[in-house]
N, C-alpha and C positions, 0 to 999 in steps of 0.2 A: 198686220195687227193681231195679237194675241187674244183669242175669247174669252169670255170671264165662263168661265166653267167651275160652280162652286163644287160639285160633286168631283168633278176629276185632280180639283185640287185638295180638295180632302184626302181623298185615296194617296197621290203623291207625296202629299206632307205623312199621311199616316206610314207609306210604305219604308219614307227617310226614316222616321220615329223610329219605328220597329228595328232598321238598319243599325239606328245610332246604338240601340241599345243590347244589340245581338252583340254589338263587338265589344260595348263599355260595360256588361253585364259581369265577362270572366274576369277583366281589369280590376272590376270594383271589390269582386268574389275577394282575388289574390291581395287587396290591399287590407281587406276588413280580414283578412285571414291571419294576416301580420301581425296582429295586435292583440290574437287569442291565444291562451295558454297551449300548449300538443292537446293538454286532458281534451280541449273543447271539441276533437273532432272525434273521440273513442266514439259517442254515437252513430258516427255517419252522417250528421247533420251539421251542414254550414251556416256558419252564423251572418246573416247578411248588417250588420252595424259595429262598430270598434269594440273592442274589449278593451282590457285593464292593463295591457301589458305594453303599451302604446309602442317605442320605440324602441323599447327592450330586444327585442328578437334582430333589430337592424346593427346594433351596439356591436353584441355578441358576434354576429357572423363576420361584422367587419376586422372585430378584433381575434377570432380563436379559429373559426371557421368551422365546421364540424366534425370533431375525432372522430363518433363514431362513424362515421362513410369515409374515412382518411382524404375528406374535403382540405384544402388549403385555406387559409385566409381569404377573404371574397375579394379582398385589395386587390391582390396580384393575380388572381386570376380575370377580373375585370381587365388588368393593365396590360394581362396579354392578350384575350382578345382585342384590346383596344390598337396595339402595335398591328396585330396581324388585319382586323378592316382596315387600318389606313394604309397597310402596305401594299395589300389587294385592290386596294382602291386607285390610289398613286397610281400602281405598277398599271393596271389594268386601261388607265385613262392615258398613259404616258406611250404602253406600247400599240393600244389601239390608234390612237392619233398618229402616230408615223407611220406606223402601217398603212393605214386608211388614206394619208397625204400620198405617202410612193405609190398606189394603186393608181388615184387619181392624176397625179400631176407629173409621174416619173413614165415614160414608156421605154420599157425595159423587153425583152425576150419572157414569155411564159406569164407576163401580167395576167391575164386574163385566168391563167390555169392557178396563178398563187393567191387569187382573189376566190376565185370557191376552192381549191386546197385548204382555206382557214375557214370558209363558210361550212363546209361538210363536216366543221368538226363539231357542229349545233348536236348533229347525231350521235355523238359519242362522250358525254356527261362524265364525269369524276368517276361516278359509283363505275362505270363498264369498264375501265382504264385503271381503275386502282390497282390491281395488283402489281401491273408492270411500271406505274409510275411509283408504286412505294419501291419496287427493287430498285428502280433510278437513286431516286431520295436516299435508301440507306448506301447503294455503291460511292454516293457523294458523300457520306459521312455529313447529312444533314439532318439524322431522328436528333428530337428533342433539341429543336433550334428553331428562330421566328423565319428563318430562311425556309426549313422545310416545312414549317406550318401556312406560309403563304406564297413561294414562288410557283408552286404546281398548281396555285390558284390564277395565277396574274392573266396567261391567256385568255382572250375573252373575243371570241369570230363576233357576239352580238353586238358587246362595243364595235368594233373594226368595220363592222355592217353600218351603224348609226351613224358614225363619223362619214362613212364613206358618200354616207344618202345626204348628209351637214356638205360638204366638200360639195359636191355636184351642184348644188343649188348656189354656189357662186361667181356669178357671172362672169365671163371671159374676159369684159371690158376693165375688170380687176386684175385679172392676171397678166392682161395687156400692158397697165397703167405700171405697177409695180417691174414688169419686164423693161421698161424704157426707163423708168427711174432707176433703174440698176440694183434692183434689189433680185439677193438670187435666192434661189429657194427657201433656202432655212429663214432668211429675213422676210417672205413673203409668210411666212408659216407663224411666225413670232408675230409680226408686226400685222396679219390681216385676216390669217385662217384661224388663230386661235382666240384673238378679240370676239369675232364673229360668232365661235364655239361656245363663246361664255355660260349662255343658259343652257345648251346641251350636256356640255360637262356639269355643270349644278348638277341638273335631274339626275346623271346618270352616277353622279358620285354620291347621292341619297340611297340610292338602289343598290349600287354597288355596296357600299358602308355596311346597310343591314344582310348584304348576301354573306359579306366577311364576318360580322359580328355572332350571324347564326350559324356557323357553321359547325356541327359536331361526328358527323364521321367520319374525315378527314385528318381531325385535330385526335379524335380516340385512337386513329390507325398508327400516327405517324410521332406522337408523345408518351413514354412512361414514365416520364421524370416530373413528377410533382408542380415544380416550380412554373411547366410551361402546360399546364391544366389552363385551361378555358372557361368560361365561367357559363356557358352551353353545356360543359359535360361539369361541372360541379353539381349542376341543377341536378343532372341526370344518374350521379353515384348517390345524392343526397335523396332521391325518391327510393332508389336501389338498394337498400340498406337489406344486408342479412338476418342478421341476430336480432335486431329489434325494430319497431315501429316506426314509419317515419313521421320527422319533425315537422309536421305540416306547416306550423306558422314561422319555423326558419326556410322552409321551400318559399313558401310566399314571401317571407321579407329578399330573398336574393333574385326571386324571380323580379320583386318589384325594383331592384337595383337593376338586374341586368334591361329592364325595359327603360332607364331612366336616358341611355348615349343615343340608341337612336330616336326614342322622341326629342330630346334637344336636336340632332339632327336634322331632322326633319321641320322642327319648329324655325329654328335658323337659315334655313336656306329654303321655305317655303314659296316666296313668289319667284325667285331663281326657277325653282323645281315645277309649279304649276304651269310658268310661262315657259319652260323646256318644253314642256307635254303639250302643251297645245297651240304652238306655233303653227297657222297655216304655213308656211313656206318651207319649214321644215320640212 
């Protein structure tokens, strides 16, 4: 039985408050920003309520993008971010899941050694690796292509880990049932291991989605061609400006476009994604 503790539920609800509003406070900043003329920020002072310029600044960026930063059009640099999270996403749920299946269900020579062989690579992130992964990428004649913007991402040990801990938790009396029915691996894997994955792939294809959508040093390293700009580094040449001041209320209106894919993300596949995270039996 839970106590009525009015003091401790105050505090809890007060500490939620405070939470809700530490993270909806810069969202709010960035959208009431969008709507104020540049002049409004020469102060220093953010204006926290709409201005007069309403949707003006969203127009603009979609349509001209901004010359002076040699920003592209917001369109296509959304759309390439938007190819490269789902490529990394895909790729990353597609090669995790076999991997993680042959660990479990294949006994092979060195299992055990090629199972942390991928785990050990937790230790070694993009940023440590980048040099010699970008010589890879450009000997493959892949700069400025969605292939090199997302194939050096697709590895992923923590998927390959998730799946693997998914996989073990399904009982043997299954993999008995399907072995007498005659189904052989790849059909046990279609037809029982990936049904079962449902909610794990949601969660991890949320996380995944925004890992790909934000990604900007990767995408600065391995792109000089315009066209395959990301809309994480548009933001980032559009604060950068040399010669003059930057646009504050066209930074906020793209910052508020770029935040617009993965909150529908996240909106859309919500109880998919809650019930991935918190399944005891996972």
């Amino acid at each position: 039985m839970v106590e009525n503790r009015p003091l401790l539920t105050f505090l809890s609800h007060l500490v939620l408050i405070l939470g809700v509003i530490s993270v909806a406070l810069p969202v709010w900043l960035a959208l009431v920003a969008s709507t104020h003329p540049s002049s409004a920020f020469v102060s220093g002072r953010v204006p926290l309520w709409f201005g007069p310029d309403g949707l003006s600044s969203y127009i603009k960026m979609m349509d001209q993008g901004a010359s002076t930063s040699g920003t592209p059009p917001i369109g296509q640099m959304m759309f390439n971010s938007l190819v490269m999270a789902l490529i990394i996403t895909v790729g990353k749920i597609v090669i995790s899941m076999l991997s993680a299946f042959a660990i479990c269900y294949f006994r092979f020579p060195f299992r055990v050694l090629a199972f942390w062989a991928i785990f050990i690579t937790l230790m070694l992130p993009v940023e440590v690796r980048i040099v010699p992964t970008f010589e890879v990428v450009a000997n493959l004649g892949m700069l400025n292509s969605y292939a090199g913007l997302s194939i050096p991402l697709i590895a992923s040990a923590t998927a390959t880990f998730l799946f693997r801990q998914v996989f073990l938790t399904l009982p043997d009396e299954l993999t008995e049932a399907a072995r007498i029915d005659g189904a052989g691996p790849m059909k046990f894997f279609w037809d029982h291991a990936l049904p079962l994955s449902r909610t794990n792939i949601a969660a991890l294809a949320v996380i995944l989605f925004i890992y790909g959508w934000n990604q900007y040093l990767w995408p600065l390293i391995v792109t000089t061609d315009e066209s395959y700009y990301t809309i994480v580094m548009g933001i980032k040449r559009m604060a950068s400006v040399v010669d003059d001041a930057p646009r504050w209320n066209d930074i906020m209106a793209v910052v508020v476009m770029a935040m617009m894919p993965p909150v529908l993300v996240v909106v859309a596949m919500q109880k998919l994604f809650v019930k991935g995270l918190v399944e005891t039996e996972k």
